[in-house]
N, C-alpha and C positions, 0 to 999 in steps of 0.2 A: 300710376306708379304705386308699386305695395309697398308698404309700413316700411318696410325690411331696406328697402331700396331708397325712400326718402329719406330716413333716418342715419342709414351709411354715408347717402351724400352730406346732410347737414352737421353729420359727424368730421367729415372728413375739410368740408368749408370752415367750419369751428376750428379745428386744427389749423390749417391754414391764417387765418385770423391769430391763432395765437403765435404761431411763429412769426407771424409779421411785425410782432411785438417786440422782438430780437434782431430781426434782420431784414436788410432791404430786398427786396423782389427778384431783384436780378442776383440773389448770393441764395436764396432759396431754392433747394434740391425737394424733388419728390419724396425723394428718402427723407428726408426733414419731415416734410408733413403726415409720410406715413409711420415715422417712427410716434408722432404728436399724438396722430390719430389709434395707432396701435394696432396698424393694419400692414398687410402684407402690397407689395407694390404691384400683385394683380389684380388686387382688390381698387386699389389707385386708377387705374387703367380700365377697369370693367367701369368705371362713370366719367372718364377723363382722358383726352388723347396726350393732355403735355400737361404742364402750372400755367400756361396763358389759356384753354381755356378752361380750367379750374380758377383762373384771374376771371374769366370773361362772365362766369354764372356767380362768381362773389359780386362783382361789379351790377349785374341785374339785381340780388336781392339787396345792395345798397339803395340803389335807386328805389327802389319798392319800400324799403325802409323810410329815406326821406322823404319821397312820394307820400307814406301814410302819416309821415309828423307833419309834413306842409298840411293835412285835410283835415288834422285833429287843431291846430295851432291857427289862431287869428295872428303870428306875430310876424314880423316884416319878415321876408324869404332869406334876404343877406342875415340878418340875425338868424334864422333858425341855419343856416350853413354854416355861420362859422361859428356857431354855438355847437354846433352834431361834429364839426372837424376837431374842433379844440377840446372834445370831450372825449374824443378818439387820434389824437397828435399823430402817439409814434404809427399805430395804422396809414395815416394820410402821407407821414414824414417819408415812411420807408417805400412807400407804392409809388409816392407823387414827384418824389425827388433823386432815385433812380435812375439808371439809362433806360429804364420802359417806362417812365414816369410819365411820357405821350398818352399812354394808352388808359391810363385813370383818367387825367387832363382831359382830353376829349370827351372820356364819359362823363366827368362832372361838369362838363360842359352843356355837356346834353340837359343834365337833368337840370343845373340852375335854368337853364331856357323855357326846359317842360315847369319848371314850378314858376317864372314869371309872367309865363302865356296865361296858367291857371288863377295866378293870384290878377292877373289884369281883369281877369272875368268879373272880378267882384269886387273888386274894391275901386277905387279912385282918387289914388295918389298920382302925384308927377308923372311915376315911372310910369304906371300902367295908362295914363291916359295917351303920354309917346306913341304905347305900344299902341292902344285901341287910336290912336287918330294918324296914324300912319298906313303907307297903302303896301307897307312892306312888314308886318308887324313879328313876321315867324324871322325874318333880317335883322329885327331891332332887339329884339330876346336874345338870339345869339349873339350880336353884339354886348349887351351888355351881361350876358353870360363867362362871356369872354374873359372880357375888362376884369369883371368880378374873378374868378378863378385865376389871373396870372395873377391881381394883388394880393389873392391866398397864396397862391405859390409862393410867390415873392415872401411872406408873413413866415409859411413855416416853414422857409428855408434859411429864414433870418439876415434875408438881403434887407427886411422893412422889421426895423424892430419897435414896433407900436405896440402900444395895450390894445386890447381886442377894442375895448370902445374908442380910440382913436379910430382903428378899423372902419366901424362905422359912420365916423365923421367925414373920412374919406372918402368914404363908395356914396354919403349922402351928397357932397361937393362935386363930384365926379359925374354922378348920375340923376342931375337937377339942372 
């Protein structure tokens, strides 16, 4: 990929991000984001067939994002998740709580699972010995991947209105 090409798409995903700052996902028009980006809607199209999967390459370099703070960070996985969601709300608010709010849901699904397989590699709390002494352990990650992202859900859509460190007294109770 040349200069030219990466920098239009990370242009154009910046834009995207910023409108999501204003509006839920499903009220998001291409025109939105290429007025944001300051580009023409063939230019939109020449990297993008629709906003899902202009959703779907935001959603990879999210993951790539948490991915590289879980390898930099010694600190618990659910803390560094809902410390990265709550420092980015209305992003998660307007994506997660939508009528396509499934399709984050599932990917943050994914990635709490990929960052609890990796943190069970090395550490040895409760959680991870579950994972490491069970003969299902990619089963038991998404199980508790799960749990973990509907009581985010739940958090920031103000069905659970807890302070963030309640948060974690719960997913500790929960997941012990």
């Amino acid at each position: 990929m040349n200069y030219t090409t990466e920098r239009t798409r990370r242009q154009i995903i910046q834009s995207f991000i910023h409108v999501l700052q204003t509006k839920r996902f499903s009220s998001i028009t291409i025109q939105d984001i290429c007025n944001d980006a300051l580009i023409h809607r063939t230019t939109f199209y020449r990297y993008y067939v629709d906003k899902y999967s202009l959703l779907k390459d935001f959603i990879y370099h999210l993951s790539e994002e948490i991915m590289k703070l879980n390898k930099k960070s010694n600190t618990d996985p659910f803390k560094l998740l809902v410390d990265y969601v709550e420092e980015n709300f209305v992003l998660f608010e307007n994506t997660l709580l939508g009528s396509d709010g499934h399709l984050l849901f599932k990917s943050m699904v994914k990635i709490a699972s990929d960052i609890l397989r990796e943190h069970s590699k090395t550490e040895n709390d409760h959680i991870s010995s579950k994972i490491n002494q069970s003969k299902y352990p990619d089963v038991i990650c998404d199980l508790y991947a799960t749990s973990f992202m509907t009581i985010l859900q739940n958090w920031i859509s103000k069905e659970y209105n807890y302070q963030k460190d309640e948060l974690f007294e719960i997913f500790n109770q929960v997941m012990n």
